[in-house]
C-alpha positions in Angstrom: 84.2 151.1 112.3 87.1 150.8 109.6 89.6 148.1 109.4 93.6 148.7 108.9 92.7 147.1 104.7 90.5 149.9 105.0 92.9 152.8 106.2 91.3 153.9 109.1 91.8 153.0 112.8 94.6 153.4 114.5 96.8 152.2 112.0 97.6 155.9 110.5 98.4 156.8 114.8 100.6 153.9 114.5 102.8 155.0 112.0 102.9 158.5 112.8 104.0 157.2 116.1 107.0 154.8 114.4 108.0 157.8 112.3 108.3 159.9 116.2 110.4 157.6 117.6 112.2 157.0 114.5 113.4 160.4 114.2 114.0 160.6 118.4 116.5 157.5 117.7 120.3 158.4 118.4 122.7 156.9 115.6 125.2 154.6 116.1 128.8 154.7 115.0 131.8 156.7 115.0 130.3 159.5 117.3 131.8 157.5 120.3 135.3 158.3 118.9 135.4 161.4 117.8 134.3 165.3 119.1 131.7 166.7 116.9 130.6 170.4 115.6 127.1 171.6 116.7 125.5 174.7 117.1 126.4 176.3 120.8 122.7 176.9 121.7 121.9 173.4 121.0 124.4 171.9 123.3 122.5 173.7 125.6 119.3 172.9 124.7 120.3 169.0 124.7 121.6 169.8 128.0 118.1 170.8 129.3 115.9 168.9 127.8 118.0 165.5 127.3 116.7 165.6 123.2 120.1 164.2 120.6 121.6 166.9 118.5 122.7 167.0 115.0 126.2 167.8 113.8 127.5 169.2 110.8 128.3 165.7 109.5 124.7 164.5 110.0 125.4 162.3 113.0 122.8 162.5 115.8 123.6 161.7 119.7 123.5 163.1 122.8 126.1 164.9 124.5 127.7 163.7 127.7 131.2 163.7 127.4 134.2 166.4 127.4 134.8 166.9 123.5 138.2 168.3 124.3 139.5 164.2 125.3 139.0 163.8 121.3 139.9 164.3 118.3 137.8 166.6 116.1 135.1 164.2 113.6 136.9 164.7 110.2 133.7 165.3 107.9 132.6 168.1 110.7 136.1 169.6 110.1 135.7 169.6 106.5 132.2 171.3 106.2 132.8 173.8 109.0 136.1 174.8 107.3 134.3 175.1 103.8 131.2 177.5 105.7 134.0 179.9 107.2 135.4 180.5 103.4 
């Protein structure tokens, strides 16, 4: 049997694993204040499933809230705005 020194064992399934949950994680910061831009379809997926989206601006939670009590995430404004040019 191998030893972590060695490379083997469960020490590769380990970090795999930290890199999973890692990438699950839901950001903290400004997405409390503010009403993001996402795709449509992956409101709804979110809303299925329960996964975090992504927004335009790179910030990653999950939906729960009504976007309209807020005001629109300033960095989202800017790249939507630059996409519909």
């Amino acid at each position: 049997m191998s030893t972590p020194e060695q490379g083997g064992g469960t020490d590769v399934l380990d970090r795999e694993l930290e890199k999973l949950l890692n990438e699950e994680q839901v950001e903290e910061g400004d997405h409390e204040r503010f009403a993001h831009y996402v795709r449509k379809e992956k409101i709804l997926e979110s809303a299925v499933t329960g996964k975090p989206v992504r927004a335009l601006c790179g910030k990653k939670w999950t939906p729960g809230r009504d976007p309209n009590k807020f005001p629109v995430c300033p960095t989202c404004k800017e790249i939507y705005e630059s996409l519909a040019e």
